[in-house]
C-alpha positions as a printed Julia matrix, in Angstrom:
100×3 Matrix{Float64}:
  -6.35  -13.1    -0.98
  -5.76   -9.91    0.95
  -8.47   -8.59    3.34
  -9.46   -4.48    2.8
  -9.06   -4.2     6.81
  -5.46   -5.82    7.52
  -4.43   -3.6     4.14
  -6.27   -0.21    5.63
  -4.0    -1.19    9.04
  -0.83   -1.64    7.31
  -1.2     1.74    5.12
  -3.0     3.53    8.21
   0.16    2.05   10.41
   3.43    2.66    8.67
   5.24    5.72    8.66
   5.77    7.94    6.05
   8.38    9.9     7.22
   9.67    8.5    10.82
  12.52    5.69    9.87
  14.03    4.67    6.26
  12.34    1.36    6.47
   8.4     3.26    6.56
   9.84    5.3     3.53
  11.64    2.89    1.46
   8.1     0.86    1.79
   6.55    3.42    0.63
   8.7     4.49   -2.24
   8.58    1.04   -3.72
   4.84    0.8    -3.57
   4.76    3.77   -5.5
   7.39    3.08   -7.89
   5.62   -0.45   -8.54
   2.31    1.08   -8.73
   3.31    3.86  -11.35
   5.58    0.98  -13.18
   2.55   -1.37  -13.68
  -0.46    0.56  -13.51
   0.41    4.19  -14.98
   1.34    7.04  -13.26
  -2.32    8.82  -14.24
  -4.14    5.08  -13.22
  -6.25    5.48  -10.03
  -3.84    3.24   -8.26
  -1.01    5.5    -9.0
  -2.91    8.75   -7.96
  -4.04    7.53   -4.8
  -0.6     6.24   -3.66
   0.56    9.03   -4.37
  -2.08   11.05   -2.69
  -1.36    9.01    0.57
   2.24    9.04    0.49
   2.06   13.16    0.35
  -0.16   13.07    3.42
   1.77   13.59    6.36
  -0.59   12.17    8.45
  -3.7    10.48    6.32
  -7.12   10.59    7.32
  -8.76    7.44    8.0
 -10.69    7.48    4.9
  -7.23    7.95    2.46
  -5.71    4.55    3.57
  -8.9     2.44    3.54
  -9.76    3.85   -0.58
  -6.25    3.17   -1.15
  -6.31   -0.56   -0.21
 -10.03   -1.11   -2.17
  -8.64    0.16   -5.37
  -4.76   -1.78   -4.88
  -6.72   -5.01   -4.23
  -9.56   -4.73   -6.89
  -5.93   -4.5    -8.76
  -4.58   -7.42   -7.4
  -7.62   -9.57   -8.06
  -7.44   -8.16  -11.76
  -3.76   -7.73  -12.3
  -1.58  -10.83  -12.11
   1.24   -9.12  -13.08
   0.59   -6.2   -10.17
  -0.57   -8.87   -7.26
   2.98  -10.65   -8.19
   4.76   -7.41   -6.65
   2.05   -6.25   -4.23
   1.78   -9.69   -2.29
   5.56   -9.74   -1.53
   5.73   -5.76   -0.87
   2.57   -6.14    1.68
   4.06   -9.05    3.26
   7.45   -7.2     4.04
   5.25   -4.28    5.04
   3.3    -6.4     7.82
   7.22   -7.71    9.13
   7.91   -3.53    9.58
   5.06   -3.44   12.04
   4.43   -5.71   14.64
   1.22   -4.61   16.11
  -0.4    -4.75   12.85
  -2.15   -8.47   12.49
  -1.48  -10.0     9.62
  -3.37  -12.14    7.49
  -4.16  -16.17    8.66
C-alpha cells in the first residue's frame, strides 16, 4: 500500500507554515484524522503534535506515518481519505519520490 519511508519524506518535506498549499495539506490531514479516528486517538495526537512543530525532528514525521498507515491497513474508511490526501501531498512536492 503505502511505504513508511516515501510517507516519513512527504511529512518530513512539506511545509507547515511557508505557502497555503503546505498548510491547507496539513489542515485537512488533521481535520480527517480527528473526523475518523478521534481527536484523543493516537493518530489524532500525533498529527497534531507534528503540525505544532515548526520544524519536526526526524523522529516526529517517521512515528507519525507508522501509526497513519497501521491505520490505513486497519481502517477502510480512514485509508479511503488518506490515499487521495497523500497522493495530492506527493503532487505539492516534487523532489519527494513517490510511490511505483
Amino acid at each position: 500500500m503505502v511505504d513508511i519511508e516515501v510517507l516519513a519524506q512527504v511529512l518530513s518535506a512539506l511545509p507547515h507554515d511557508d505557502g497555503e498549499p503546505g498548510q491547507r495539506a496539513w489542515t485537512a490531514l488533521a481535520g480527517m484524522t480527528r473526523l475518523i479516528c478521534g481527536r484523543y486517538s493516537a493518530e489524532g495526537r500525533a498529527v497534531e503534535v507534528v503540525c505544532a512543530a515548526s520544524e519536526p525532528d526526524r523522529g516526529l514525521p517517521a512515528g507519525l506515518a507508522r501509526l497513519l498507515i497501521q491505520r490505513a491497513h486497519s481502517d477502510t474508511r480512514f485509508a479511503s481519505g488518506f490515499i487521495p490526501w497523500l497522493a495530492a501531498a506527493q503532487m505539492l512536492l516534487p523532489d519527494v519520490p513517490g510511490e511505483g
